[in-house]
C-alpha positions as CSV (number, residue, x, y, z in Angstrom):
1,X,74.6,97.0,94.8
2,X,71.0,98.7,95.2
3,X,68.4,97.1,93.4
4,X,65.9,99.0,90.9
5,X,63.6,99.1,93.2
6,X,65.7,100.5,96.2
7,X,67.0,102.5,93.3
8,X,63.9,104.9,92.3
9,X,63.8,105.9,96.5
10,X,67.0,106.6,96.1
11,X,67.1,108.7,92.9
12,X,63.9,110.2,94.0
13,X,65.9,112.1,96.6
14,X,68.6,113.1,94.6
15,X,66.3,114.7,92.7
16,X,64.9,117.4,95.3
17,X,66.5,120.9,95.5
18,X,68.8,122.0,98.0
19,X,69.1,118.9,99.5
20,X,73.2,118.4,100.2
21,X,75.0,115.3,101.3
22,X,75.1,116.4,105.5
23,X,70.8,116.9,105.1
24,X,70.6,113.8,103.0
25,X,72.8,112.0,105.8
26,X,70.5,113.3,108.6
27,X,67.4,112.1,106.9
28,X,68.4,108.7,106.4
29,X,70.2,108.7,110.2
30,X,66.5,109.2,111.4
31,X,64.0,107.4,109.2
32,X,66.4,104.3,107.8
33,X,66.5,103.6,103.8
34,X,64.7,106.7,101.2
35,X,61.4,104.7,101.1
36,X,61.0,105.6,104.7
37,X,61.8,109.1,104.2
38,X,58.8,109.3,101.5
39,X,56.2,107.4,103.8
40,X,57.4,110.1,106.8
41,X,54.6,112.1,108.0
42,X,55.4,116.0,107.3
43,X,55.5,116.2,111.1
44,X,58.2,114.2,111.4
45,X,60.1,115.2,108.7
46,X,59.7,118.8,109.8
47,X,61.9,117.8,113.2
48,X,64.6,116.8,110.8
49,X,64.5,119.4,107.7
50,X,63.5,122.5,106.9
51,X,59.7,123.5,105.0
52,X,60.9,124.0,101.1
53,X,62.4,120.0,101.5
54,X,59.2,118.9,103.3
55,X,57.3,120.1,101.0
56,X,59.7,118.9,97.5
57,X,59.2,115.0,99.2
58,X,55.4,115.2,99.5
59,X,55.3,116.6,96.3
60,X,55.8,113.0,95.1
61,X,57.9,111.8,92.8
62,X,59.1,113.6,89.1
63,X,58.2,110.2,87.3
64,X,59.9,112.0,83.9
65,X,63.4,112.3,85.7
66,X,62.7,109.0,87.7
67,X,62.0,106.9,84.4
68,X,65.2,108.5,82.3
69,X,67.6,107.9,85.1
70,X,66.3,104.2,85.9
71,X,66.9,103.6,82.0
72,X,70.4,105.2,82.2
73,X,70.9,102.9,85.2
74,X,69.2,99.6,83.3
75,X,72.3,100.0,80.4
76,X,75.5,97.7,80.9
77,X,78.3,99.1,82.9
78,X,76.0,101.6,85.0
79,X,75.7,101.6,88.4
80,X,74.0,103.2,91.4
81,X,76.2,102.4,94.7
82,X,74.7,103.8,97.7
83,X,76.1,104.4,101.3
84,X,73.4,101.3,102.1
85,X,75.7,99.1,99.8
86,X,79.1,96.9,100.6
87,X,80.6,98.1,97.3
88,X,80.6,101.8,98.5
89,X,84.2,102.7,98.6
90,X,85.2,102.2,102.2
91,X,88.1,105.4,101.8
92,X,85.3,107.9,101.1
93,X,83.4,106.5,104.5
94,X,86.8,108.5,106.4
95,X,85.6,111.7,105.2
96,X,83.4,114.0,106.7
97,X,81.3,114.7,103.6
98,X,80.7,111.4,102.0
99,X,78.5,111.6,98.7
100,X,75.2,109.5,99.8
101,X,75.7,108.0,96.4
102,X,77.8,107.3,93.6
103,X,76.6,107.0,90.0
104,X,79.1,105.0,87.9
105,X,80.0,104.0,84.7
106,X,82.7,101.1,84.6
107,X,84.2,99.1,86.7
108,X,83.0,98.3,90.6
109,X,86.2,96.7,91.9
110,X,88.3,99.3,91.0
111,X,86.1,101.5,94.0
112,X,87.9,99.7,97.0
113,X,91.8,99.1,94.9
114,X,94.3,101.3,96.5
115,X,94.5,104.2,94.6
116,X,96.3,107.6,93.9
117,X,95.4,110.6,92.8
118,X,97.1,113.0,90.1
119,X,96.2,116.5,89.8
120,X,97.2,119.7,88.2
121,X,96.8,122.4,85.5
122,X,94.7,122.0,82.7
123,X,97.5,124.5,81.0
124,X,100.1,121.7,81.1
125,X,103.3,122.2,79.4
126,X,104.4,118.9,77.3
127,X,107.0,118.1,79.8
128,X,104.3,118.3,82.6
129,X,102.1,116.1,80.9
130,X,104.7,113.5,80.1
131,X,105.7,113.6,84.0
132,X,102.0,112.6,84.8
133,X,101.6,109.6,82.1
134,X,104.7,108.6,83.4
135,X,103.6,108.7,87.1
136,X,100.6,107.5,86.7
137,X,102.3,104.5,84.5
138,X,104.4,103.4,87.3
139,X,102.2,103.9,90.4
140,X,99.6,101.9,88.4
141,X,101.7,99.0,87.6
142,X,102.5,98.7,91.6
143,X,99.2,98.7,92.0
144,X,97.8,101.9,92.4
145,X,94.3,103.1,90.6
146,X,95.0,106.3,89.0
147,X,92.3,109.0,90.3
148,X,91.9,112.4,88.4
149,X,89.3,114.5,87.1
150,X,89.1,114.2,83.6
151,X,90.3,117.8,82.8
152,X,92.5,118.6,80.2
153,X,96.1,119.0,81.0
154,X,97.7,117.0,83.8
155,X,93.9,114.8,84.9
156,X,94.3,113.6,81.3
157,X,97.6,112.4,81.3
158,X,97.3,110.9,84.3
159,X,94.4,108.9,83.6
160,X,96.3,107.7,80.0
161,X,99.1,106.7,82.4
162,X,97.0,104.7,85.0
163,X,94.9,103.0,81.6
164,X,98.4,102.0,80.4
165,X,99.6,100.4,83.8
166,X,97.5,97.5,85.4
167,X,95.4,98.8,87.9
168,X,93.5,101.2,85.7
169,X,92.4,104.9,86.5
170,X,89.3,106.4,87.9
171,X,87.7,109.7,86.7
172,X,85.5,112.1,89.4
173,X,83.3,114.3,87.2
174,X,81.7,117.4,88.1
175,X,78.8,116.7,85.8
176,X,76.1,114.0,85.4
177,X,77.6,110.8,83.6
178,X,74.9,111.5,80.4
179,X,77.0,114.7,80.1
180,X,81.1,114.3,78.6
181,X,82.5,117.2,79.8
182,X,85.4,118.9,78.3
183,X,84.0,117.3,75.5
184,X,87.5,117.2,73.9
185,X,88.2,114.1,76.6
186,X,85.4,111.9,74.7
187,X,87.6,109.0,73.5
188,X,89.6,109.3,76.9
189,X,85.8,108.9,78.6
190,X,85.3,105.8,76.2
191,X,88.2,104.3,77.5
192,X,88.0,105.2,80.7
193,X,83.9,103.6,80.7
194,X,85.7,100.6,79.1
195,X,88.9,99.7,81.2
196,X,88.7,101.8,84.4
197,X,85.7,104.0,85.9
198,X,83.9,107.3,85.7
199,X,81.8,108.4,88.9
200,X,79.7,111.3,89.9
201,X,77.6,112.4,92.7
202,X,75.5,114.6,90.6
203,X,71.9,113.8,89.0
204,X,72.0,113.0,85.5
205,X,71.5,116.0,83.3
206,X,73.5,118.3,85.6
207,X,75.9,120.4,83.4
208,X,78.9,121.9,83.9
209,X,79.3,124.4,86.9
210,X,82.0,126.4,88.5
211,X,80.6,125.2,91.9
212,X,80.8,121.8,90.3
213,X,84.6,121.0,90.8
214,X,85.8,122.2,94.3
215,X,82.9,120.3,95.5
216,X,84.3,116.6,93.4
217,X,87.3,117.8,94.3
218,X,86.7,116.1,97.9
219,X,86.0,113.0,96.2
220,X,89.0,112.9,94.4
221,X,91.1,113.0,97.5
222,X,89.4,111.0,99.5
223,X,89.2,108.1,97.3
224,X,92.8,108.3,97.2
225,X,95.8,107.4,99.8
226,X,97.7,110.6,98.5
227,X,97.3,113.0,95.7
228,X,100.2,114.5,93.7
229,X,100.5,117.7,92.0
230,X,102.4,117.6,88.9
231,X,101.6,121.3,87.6
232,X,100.0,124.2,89.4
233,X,99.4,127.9,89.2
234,X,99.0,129.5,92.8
235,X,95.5,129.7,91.8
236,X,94.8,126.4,90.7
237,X,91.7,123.8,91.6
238,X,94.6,121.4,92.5
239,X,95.7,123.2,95.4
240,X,91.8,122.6,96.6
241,X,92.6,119.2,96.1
242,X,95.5,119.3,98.1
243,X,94.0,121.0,101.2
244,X,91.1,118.5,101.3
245,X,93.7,115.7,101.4
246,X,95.7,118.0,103.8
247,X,91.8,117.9,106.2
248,X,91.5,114.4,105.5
249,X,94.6,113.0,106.1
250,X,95.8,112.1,102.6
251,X,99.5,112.7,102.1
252,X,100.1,115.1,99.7
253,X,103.3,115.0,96.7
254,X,104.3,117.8,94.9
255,X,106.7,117.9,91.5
256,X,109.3,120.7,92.2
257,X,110.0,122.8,88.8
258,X,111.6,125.9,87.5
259,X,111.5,129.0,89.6
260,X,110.6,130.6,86.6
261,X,107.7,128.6,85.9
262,X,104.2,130.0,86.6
263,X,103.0,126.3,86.7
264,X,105.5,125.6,89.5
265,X,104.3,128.1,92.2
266,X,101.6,126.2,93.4
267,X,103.9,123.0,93.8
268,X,106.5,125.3,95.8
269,X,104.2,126.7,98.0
270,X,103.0,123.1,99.0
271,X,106.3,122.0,99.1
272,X,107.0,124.7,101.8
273,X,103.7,124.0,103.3
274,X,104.5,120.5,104.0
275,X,103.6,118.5,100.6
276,X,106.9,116.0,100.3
277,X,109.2,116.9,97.5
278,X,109.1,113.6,95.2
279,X,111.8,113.1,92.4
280,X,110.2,109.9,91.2
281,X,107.6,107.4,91.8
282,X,109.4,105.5,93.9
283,X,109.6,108.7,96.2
284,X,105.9,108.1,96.8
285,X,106.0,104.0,96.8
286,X,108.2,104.6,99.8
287,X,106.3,107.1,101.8
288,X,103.1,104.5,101.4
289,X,105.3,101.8,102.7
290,X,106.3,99.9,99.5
291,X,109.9,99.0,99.4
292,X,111.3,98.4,95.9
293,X,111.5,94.7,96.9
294,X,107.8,94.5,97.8
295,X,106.8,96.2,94.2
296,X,108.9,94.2,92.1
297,X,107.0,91.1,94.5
298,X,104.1,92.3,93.9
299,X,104.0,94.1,90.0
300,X,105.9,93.3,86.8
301,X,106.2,96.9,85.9
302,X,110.0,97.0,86.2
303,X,110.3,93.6,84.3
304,X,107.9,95.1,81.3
305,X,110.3,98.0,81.2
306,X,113.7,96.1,80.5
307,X,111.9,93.6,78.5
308,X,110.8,96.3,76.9
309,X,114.0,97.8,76.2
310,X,116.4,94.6,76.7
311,X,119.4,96.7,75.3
312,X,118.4,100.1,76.6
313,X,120.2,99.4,80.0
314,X,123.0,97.7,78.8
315,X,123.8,100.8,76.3
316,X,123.6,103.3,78.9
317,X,125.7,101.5,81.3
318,X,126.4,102.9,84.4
319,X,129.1,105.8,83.9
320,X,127.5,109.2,82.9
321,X,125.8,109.1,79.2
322,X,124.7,111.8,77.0
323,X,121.2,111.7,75.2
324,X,123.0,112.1,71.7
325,X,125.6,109.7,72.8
326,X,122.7,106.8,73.6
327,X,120.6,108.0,70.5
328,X,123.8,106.8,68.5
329,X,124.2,103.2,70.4
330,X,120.4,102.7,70.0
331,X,119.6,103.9,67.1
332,X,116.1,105.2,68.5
333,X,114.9,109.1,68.2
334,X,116.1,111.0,70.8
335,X,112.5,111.6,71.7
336,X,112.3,108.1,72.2
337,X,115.1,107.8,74.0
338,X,114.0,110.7,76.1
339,X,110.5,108.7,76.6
340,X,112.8,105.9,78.0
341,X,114.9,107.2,80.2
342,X,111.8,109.1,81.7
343,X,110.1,106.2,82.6
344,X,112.9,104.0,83.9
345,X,113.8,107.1,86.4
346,X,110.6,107.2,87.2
347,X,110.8,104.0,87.8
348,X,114.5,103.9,90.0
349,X,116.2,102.0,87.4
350,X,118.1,105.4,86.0
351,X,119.2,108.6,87.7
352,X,119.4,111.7,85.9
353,X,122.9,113.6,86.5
354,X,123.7,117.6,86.0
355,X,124.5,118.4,82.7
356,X,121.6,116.5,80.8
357,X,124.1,113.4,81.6
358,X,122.1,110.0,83.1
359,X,123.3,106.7,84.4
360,X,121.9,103.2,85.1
361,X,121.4,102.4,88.8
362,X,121.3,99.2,90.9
């Protein structure tokens, strides 16, 4: 991890105007670690850049933003990870455009755990939004980190569903991390600081842009071994997000829904566009070459499930059952019961028939 003195180089560049990740790259290919870059001769940095950045990094330092983001950094829980350090997440070193650093708030480990990511409309409906916790859940307790971006809708869910499971969730902001943004995701982004992670590319103070997102976007993906849309109009971000795993080669899931669902075009189109079709999370264990032997090996999220619900099974039994039919032998809601039965197909222990009917499996 870069030390505060390595640090204030380092934030020193980020600072400058204009200068992206593939002119940031180039500077430090040619002159080694920031410091260097500052002692360079305008000369020399003129071979490598273009005037206006010569001139921002022998305009010295902005001590004012220097001195606010080195506190920010001195509080517990933040962090500064740099291409320089072994913590950098080795996935985003695949990409073409890898951030030169990563503000964070959370945990490091969770920056090199296999993870997933869950995307999709910030107009969710309810039953979109349950699909994603439920996802998320699963995929988390086999080990997966949950990777979103903290919007409303789907990212939220998601990231409740990776909290809930064991390997935690990650959230890729488009803002600086002294900035909650949508600001109706604050307790989410206090949970998220305090179980899983939050990271950024972008300074501290940087606010909400439009420009912001696609750009994360990239992160999200690449961070990730695969990225599944749950919900998506043909003109949502998440379709960005499946394109850049597309060009990095992520595989991409898509949720099938109702042909007369707005939310589902975007999933359709992938789906016809190569994204595999996945029913359940199992679907995408398998593709990523988990076989249900090796999760229930490796995770106890099936055995938390019928411990859970030590009856649930044994109620539904394995000839075709009604929801009002197992709200009467359980004695639950049937919104609980609906809850249930979600997550346990989700999870391969129950298929769901024609006619609203379901049945234990295996």
């Amino acid at each position: 991890m870069t030390d505060r003195d390595e640090a204030r180089f380092w934030l020193a560049l980020s600072f400058i105007p204009g200068l992206g990740g593939e002119t940031f790259r180039r500077l430090l290919s040619q002159f080694g670690l920031p410091d260097k870059i500052f002692a360079a001769s305008p000369a020399q940095l003129r071979a490598v850049v273009d005037e206006k950045i010569v001139r921002a990094i022998h305009a010295g330092i902005d001590q004012e933003k220097l001195s606010a983001a080195l506190e920010w950094l001195a509080a517990p829980g933040n962090h500064l990870i740099t291409l320089a350090d072994a913590e950098y997440p080795q996935a985003l070193l695949e990409v073409p455009d890898p951030p030169p650093f990563l503000y964070i708030k959370g945990r490091l480990d969770l920056l090199n755990f296999p993870a997933l990511a869950i995307v999709g409309s910030r107009q969710a409906t309810p039953q979109g939004e349950k699909d994603a916790t439920a996802f998320a859940r699963v995929l988390s307790d086999a080990g997966f980190t949950i990777v979103s971006g903290m919007a409303l809708g789907i990212d939220a869910a998601a990231h409740r569903g990776g909290l809930e499971g064991r390997a935690a969730s990650i959230a890729v902001v488009g803002t600086g991390l002294d900035i909650i943004y949508p600001a109706r995701n604050r307790e989410l982004a206090h949970q998220l600081a305090e179980q899983g992670a939050i990271i950024s590319e972008f300074p501290l103070g940087t606010p909400s842009r439009a420009q912001n997102f696609p750009q994360r976007n990239r992160i999200i993906s690449g961070l990730a071994r695969g990225v599944l849309v749950v919900e998506a109009a043909l003109k949502s971000g998440s379709l960005i997000t499946a394109r850049l795993a597309g060009e990095q080669g992520r595989e991409v899931f898509a949720l099938p829904g109702s042909i007369h669902s707005a939310l589902a075009k975007g999933c359709h189109r992938l789906i016809k566009q190569g994204a595999k079709l996945v029913e359940s999370a199992q679907d995408i264990l398998e593709d990523l070459g988990y076989s249900a032997s090796s999760v229930s090996e490796h995770t106890h999220g099936t055995a938390q499930k019928e411990a859970a619900y030590p009856d649930f099974i044994k109620q539904l039994g394995h000839n075709p059952c009604a929801i009002d039919t197992l709200v009467s032998r359980t004695g639950l809601t049937a919104e609980r019961v609906c809850a249930i039965l979600l997550e346990l197909e989700l999870s391969g222990r129950v298929a769901s028939l024609p006619g609203g009917l379901y049945q234990a499996i295996n």
